[in-house]
C-alpha positions as a Markdown table, in Angstrom:
| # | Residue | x | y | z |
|---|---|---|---|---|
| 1 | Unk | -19.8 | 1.8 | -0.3 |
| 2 | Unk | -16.5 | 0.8 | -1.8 |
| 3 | Unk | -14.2 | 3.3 | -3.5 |
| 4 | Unk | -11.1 | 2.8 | -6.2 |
| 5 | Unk | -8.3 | 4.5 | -6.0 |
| 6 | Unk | -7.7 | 7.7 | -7.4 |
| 7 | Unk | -4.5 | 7.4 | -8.9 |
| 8 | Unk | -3.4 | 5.1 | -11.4 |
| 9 | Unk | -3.0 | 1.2 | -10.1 |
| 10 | Unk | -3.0 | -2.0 | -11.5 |
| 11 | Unk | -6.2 | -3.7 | -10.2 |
| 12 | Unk | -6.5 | -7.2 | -10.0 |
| 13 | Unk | -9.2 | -9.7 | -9.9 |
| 14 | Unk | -8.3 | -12.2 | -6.8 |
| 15 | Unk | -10.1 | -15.9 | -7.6 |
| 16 | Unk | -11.3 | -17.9 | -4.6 |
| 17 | Unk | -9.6 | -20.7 | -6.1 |
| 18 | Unk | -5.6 | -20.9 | -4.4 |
| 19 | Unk | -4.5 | -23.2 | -7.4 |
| 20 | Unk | -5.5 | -19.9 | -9.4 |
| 21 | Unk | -3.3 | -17.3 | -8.8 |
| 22 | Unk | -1.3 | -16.7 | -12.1 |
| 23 | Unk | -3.3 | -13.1 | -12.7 |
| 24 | Unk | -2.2 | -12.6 | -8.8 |
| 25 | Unk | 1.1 | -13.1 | -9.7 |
| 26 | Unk | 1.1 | -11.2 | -13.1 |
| 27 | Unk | -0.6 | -8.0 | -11.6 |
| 28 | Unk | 1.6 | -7.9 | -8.8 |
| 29 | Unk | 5.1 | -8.2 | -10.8 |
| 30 | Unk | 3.5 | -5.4 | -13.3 |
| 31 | Unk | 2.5 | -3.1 | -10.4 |
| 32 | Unk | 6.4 | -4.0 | -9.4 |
| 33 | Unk | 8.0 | -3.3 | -13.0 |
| 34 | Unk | 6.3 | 0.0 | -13.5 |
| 35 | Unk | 6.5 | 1.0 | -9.7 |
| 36 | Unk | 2.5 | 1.9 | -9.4 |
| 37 | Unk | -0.1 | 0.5 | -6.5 |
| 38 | Unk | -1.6 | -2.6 | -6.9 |
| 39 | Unk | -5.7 | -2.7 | -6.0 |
| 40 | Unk | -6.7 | -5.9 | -5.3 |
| 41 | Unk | -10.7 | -7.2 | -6.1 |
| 42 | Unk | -12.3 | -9.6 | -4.9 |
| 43 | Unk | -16.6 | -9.6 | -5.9 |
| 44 | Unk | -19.1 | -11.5 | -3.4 |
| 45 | Unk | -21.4 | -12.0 | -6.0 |
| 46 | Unk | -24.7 | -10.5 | -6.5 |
| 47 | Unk | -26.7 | -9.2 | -3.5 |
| 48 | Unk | -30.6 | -9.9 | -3.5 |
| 49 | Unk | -32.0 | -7.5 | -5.8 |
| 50 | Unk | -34.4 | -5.0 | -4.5 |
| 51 | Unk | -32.9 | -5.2 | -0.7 |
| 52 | Unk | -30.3 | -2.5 | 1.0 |
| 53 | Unk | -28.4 | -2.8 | 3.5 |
| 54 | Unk | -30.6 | -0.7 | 5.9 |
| 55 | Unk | -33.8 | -3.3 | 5.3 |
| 56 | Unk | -32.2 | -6.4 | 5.8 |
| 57 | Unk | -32.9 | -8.4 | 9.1 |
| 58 | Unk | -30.2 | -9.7 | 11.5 |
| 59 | Unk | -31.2 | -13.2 | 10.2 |
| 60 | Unk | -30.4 | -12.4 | 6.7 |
| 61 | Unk | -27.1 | -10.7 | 8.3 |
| 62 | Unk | -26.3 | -13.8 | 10.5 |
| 63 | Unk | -26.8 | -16.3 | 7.3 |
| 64 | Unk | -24.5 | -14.1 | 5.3 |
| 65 | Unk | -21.8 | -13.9 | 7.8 |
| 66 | Unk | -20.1 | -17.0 | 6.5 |
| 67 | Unk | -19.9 | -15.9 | 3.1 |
| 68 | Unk | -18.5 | -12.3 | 4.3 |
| 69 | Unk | -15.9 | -14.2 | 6.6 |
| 70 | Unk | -14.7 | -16.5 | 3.3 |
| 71 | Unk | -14.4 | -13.1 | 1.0 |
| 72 | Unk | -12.1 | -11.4 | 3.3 |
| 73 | Unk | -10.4 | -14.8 | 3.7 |
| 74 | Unk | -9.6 | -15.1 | 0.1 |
| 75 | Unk | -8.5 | -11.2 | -0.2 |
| 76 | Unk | -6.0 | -11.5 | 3.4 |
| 77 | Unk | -4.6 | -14.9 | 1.4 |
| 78 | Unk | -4.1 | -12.8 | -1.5 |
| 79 | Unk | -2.7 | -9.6 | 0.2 |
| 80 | Unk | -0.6 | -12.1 | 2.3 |
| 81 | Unk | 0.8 | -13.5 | -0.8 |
| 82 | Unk | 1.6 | -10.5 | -2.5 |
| 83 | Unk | 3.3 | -8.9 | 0.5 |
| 84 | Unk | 5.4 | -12.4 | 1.0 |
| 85 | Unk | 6.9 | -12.0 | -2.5 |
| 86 | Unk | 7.4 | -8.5 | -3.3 |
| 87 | Unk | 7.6 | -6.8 | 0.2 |
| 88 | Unk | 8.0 | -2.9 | -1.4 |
| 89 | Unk | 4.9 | -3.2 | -3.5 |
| 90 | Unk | 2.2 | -0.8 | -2.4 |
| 91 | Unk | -1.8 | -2.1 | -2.1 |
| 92 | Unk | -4.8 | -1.9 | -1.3 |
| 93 | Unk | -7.5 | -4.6 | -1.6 |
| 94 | Unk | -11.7 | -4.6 | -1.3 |
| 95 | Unk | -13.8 | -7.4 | -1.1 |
| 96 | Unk | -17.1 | -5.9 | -2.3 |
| 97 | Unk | -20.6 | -7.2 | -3.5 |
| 98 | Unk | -22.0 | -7.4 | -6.6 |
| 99 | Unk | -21.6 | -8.9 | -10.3 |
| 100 | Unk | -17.4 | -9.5 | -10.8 |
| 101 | Unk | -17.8 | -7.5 | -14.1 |
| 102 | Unk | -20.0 | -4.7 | -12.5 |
| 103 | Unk | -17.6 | -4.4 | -9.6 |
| 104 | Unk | -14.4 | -4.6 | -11.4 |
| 105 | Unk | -15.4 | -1.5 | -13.4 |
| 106 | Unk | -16.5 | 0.5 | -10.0 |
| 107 | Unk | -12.7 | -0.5 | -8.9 |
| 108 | Unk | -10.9 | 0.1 | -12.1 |
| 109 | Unk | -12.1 | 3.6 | -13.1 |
| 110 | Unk | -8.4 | 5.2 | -12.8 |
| 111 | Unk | -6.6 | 1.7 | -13.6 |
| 112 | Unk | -3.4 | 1.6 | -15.4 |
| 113 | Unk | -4.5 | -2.5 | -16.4 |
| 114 | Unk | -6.7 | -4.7 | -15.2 |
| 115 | Unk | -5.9 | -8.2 | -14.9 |
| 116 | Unk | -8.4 | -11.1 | -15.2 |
| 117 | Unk | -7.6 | -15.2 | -14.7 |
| 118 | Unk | -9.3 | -17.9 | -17.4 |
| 119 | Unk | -11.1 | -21.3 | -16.1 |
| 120 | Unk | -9.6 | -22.7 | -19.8 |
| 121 | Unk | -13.6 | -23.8 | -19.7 |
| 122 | Unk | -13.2 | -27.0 | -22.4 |
């Protein structure tokens, strides 16, 4: 179960991708500017459909490990990064599964903003 902060934040969407962290950068300095928390979201994509927690087998546990272990990577990089730069800036941060856009509502029901990046797709 993952839960969003009650009080007013500015959430941001964390991208795996290193080279893109310009919405990292934006949320942060906006949660810094207007002195609010920064939540910080990163979504594992979608689970199986049709499967809970409490039916899944070790084996499908042990094969999803990796992908677990890589998610809290990216959100500990991001976390690290934002308490590198602006060291007074309070956050939170939850790597949850599910669909980015379904998850990003779930964490930004009491949001101030929300800040997404762009892949510029061509």
């Amino acid at each position: 179960m993952m839960t969003a902060p009650e009080r007013p934040s500015i959430v941001v969407a964390v991208d795996p991708d290193p080279s893109r962290q310009l919405a990292l950068v934006w949320g942060a300095g906006e949660a810094d500017r207007r002195q609010l928390p920064l939540h910080l979201v990163h979504a594992r994509g979608r689970p199986i459909g049709g499967y809970s927690p409490a039916h899944l087998r070790s084996s499908w546990e042990e094969w999803t490990r990796p992908l677990h272990v890589a998610a809290q990577q990216v959100i500990d990089g991001a976390v690290a990064f934002v308490e590198n730069r602006w060291s007074g800036l309070e956050d939170s941060a939850v790597v949850a599964d599910g669909g980015p856009a379904w998850v990003l509502c779930e964490q930004a029901r009491s949001a101030t903003a929300v800040v997404l990046g762009s892949k510029h797709l061509p």
